[in-house]
C-alpha positions in Angstrom: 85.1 81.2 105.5 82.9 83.0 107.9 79.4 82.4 108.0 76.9 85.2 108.3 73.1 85.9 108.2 71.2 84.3 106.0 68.3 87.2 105.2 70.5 89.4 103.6 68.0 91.3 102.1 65.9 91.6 105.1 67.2 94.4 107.5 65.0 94.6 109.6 64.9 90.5 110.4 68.7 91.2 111.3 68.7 91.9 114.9 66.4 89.1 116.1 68.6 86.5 113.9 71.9 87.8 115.3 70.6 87.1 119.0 68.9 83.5 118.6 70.7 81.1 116.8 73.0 82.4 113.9 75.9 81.2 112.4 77.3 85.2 112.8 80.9 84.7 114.6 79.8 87.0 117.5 82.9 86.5 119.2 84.5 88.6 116.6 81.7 90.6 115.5 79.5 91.2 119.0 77.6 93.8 118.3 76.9 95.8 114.4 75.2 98.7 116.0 76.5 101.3 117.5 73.9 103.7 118.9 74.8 107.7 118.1 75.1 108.7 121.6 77.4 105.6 122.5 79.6 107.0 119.1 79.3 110.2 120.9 80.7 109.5 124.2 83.5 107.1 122.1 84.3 109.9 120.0 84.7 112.3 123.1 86.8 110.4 125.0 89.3 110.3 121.8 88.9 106.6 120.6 90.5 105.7 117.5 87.7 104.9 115.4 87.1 105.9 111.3 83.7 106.8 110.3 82.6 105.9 107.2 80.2 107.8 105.1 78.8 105.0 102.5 76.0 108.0 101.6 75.6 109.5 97.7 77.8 112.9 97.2 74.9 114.8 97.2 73.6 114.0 100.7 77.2 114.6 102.1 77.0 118.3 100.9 73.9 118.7 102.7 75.4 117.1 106.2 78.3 115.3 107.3 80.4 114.1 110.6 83.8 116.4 111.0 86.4 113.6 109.8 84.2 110.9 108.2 85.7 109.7 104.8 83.4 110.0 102.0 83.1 106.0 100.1 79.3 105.8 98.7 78.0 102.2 98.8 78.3 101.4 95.4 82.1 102.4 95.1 83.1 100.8 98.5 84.1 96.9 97.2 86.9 97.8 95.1 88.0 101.0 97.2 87.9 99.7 100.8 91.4 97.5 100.3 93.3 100.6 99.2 91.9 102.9 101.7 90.6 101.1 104.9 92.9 99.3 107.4 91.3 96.1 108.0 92.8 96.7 111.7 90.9 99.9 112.1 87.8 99.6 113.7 85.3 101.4 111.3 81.6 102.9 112.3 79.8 103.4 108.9 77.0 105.4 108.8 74.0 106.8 106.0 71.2 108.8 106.0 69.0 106.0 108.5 71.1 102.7 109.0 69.9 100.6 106.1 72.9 101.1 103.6 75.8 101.4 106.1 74.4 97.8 107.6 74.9 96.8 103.7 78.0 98.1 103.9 79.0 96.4 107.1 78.3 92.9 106.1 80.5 93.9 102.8 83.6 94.6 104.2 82.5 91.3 106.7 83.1 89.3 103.4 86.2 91.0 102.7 87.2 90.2 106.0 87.2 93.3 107.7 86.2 92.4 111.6 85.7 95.6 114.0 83.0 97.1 111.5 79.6 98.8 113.2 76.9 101.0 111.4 75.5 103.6 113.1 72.3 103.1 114.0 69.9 105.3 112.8 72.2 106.7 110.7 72.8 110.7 110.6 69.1 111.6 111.2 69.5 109.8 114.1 72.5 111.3 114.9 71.2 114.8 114.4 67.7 114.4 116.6 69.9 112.4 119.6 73.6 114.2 119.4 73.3 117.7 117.6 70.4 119.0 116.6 72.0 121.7 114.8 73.0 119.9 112.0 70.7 119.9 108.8 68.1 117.0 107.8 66.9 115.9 104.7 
């Protein structure tokens, strides 16, 4: 079994444990985050990746990324086996960053390896990318 962090609660302690000293196989995994510009450039350049929107229905309605499939959080265990490749390498996203990281180290423990969460999530997306998408 893989090992992973150990402050699995504590998002924002992440980053600084992932660089210095954890038992996260970054050879596999190097890097969770994916900033939205660098998902940008990826996306123009025609890179097969699957975005994953882990948000609640309601926020999707309001905003989205053309092509993302729609798998809340709370529905994405018993889901992600019937509709996510494990092959695919997936970018998950939410409204900031905080539930598609939750999401990431999920489908970690279901052994799902190319996973990154977009950083910042769509607000991010929308202030650095295209600011002509709605905010909430």
């Amino acid at each position: 079994m893989r090992d992973h962090p150990s402050i699995r609660n504590n998002w924002a302690l992440w980053p600084a444990e992932w660089q210095g000293g954890s038992r996260l196989n970054t050879d596999k995994v190097d890097d969770w985050v994916l900033t939205p510009r660098e998902l940008n450039r990826r996306l123009e350049l025609g890179e097969p990746l699957v975005l994953v929107d882990v948000r609640e229905r309601w926020e999707c309605d309001i905003v989205s990324l053309p092509g993302a499939r729609f798998i809340p959080l709370n529905e994405l265990g018993y889901r992600a086996q019937d509709e996510i490749d494990p092959e695919e390498e997936l970018v998950l996203y939410c409204h900031h960053g905080v539930r598609s990281m939750e999401a990431a180290l999920l489908l970690w423990e279901l052994g799902y390896e190319h996973v990154k969460s977009l950083a910042g999530g769509i607000e991010r997306w929308t202030v650095e990318v295209d600011p002509t998408l709605p905010r909430y």
